[in-house]
N, C-alpha and C positions, 0 to 999 in steps of 0.2 A: 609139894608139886612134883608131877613124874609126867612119864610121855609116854603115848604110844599110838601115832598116828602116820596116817600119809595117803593121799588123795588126787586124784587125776586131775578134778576141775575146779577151776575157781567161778564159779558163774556169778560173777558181781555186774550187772548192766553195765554198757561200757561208757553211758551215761554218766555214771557215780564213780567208774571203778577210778583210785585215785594214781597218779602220776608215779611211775617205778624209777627206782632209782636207776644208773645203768645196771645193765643185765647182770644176774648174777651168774657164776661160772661152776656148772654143771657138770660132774665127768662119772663115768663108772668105775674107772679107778681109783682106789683108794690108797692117801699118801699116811701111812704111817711109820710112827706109831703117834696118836694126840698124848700131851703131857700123860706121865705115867706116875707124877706122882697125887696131889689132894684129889679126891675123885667127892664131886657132890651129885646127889640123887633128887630126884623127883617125881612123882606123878603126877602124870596132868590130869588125867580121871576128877581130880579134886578142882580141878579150876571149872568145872562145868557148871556151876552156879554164875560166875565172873559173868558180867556184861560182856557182849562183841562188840572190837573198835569202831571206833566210830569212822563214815565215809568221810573224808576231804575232801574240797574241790579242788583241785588245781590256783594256786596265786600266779599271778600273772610276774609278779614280782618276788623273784626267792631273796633270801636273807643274804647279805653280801658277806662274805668270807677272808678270812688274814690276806690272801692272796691277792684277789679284788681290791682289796683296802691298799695296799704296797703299790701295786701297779697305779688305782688313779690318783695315790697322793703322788708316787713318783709323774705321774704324766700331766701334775700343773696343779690338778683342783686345790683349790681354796679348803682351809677346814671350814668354815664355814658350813661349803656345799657340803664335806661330808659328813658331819655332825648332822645335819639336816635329814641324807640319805640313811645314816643308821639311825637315826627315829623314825624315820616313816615306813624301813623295812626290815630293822631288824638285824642283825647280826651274829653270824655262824662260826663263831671267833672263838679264839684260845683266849679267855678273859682272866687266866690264871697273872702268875707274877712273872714266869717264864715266857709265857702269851705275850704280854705289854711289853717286855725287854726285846722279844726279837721283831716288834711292830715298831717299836723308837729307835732301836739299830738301823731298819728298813730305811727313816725319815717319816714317817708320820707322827703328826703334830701332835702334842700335849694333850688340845684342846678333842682332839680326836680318840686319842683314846680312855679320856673319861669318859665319850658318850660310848665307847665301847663296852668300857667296866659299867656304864648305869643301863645300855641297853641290849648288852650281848642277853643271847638263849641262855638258860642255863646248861650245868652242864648234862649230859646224859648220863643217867644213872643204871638204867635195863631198857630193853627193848620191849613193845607187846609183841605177844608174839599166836597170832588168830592160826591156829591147827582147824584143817578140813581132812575129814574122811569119807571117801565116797565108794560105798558098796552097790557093785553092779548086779544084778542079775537077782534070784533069791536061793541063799544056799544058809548054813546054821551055823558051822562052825570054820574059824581061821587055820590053814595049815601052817601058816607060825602064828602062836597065838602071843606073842607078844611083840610090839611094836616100838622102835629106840630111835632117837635120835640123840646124836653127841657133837657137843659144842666146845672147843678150845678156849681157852679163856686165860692167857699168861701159862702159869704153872697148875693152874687147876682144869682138871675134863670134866665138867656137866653132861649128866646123863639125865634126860628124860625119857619114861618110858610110860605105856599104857597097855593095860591086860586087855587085847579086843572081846576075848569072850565075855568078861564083864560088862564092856562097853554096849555090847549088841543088846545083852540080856534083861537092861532096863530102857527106860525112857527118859530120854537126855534132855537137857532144858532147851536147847538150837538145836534141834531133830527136823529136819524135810526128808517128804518123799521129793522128785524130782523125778518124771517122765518124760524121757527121751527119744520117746516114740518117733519111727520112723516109718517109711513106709513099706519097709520090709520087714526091720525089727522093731519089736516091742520093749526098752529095757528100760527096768525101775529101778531108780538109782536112790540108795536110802544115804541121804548126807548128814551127819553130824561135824559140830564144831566146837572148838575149845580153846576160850582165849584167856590169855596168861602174862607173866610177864618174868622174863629171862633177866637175871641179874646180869650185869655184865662187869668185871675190874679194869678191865685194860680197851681201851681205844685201838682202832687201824683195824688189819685185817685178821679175820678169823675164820674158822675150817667148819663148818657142818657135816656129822656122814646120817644119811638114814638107812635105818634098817629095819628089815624084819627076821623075827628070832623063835623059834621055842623055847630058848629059854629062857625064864624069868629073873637071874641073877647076873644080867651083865654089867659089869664095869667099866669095858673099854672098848673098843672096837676090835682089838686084837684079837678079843676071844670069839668073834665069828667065823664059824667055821667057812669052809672053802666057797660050798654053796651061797649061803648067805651073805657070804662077802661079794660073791659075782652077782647077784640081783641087788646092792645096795647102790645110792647113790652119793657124792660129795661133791658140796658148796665151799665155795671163797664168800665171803661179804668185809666190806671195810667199814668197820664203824665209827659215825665220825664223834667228836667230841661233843657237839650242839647239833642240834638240829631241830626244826618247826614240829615234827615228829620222828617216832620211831617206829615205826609197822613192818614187821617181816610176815607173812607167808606162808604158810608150810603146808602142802596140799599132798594129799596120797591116797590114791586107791588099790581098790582089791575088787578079782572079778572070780566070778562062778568058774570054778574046774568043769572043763569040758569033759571029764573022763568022771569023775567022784562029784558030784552036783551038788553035794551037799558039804563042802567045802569051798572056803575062799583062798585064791590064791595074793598072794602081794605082787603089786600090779607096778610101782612105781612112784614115784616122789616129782615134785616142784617145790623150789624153792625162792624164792624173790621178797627185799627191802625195798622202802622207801623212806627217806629222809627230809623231803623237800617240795 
């Protein structure tokens, strides 16, 4: 699996589109250096067969979490009630052995955190992670023709990356045109997508940068030169231990050079999780 995307719009009807986690944290500067030593690669090119996530609706009811649980056992509830409440909603809990130890340090009850261990989520193991690319305008070929994103991960930096010129050059399985016609401008916007799924080892917060490159051997982010480093963008997300899903985002586009028409230029990145 490798990468090489990035996409202006997300156009899911706002109908469907499903509940974001809080916002995630977007800057143009980038903090390095990402772990410099195990470096694992991928191209997403290859996930283009994979199914796209599926919509969620919103539950009206999210999964109650260690914290929740400590607060309404300390605030009276009965285990009863809460044995009750994580059956019927579910549980976003450290169900590990360390988990249970600092929920029975807290003071919750016995009976409480079996129904934890019998109905917590399980744990998370990667992320899907739905890449959009959206090319504006009609031009042939990318001025960096390769596309990266790099994700922190403990001691290891995952790189995924994808060759645009390849990308263009056939017909994708999730390929739309999309007409954005307005009534001044006419623009066709050609969107492909490519959903996958990001291993992840370590929980809590972690770093995304995306970029666009000509070259096709990068390892790290460090080796972007000065340019490409000022047109990339980087992400925070924290990932939590459980959770009802795990959907990240990752939208980028590229628009027609106003100067060389037959060129795309790299336009910018979005990035945004949901967990709940």
């Amino acid at each position: 699996m490798l990468a090489h995307i990035l996409a202006a719009t997300l156009a899911v009807a706002a109908s469907q589109a499903p509940v974001v986690a809080p916002p995630v944290r977007g800057s143009p500067q980038i903090s390095l250096p990402f772990p410099s030593g195990d470096v694992q690669t991928y191209n997403i090119i290859q996930w283009d067969p994979n199914q796209l996530p599926r919509i969620y609706e919103r539950s009206d009811q999210l999964p109650l979490t260690d914290e929740e649980l400590t607060k309404l056992s300390q605030a009276g509830f009965e285990p009863a009630q809460l044995v009750k409440m994580i059956e019927e909603r579910r549980c976003a809990c450290d169900a590990s052995a360390d988990g249970l130890i600092r929920l029975k340090k807290a003071g919750v009850d016995k009976n409480v955190l079996a129904a934890v261990s019998r109905h917590g989520l399980a744990p998370n193991r990667a992320l899907d992670l739905l890449v959009t690319l959206d090319f504006t305008g009609e031009s042939r070929v990318a001025r960096e023709a390769f596309l990266y994103f790099f994700v922190d991960d403990g001691d290891v930096t995952r790189v995924f990356t994808a060759n645009i010129p390849e990308l263009l050059q056939r017909r994708n399985s999730h390929e739309t045109m999309v007409d954005r016609s307005d009534i001044l401008i006419a623009r066709t916007v050609r969107r492909v997508q490519l959903a996958g799924k990001v291993a992840l080892k370590t929980y809590g917060p972690h770093k995304v940068l995306v970029a666009a490159s000509g070259s096709p051997t990068l390892t790290h982010p460090s080796q972007l030169n000065d340019q490409e480093r000022a047109k990339s963008q980087t992400y925070t997300f924290d990932y939590p231990r459980a959770s009802l899903q795990s959907l990240c985002r990752l939208t980028a586009g590229y628009r027609r050079d106003a100067v060389l028409n037959y060129k795309w230029n790299f336009e910018g990145s979005r990035f945004e999780c949901e967990w709940n």
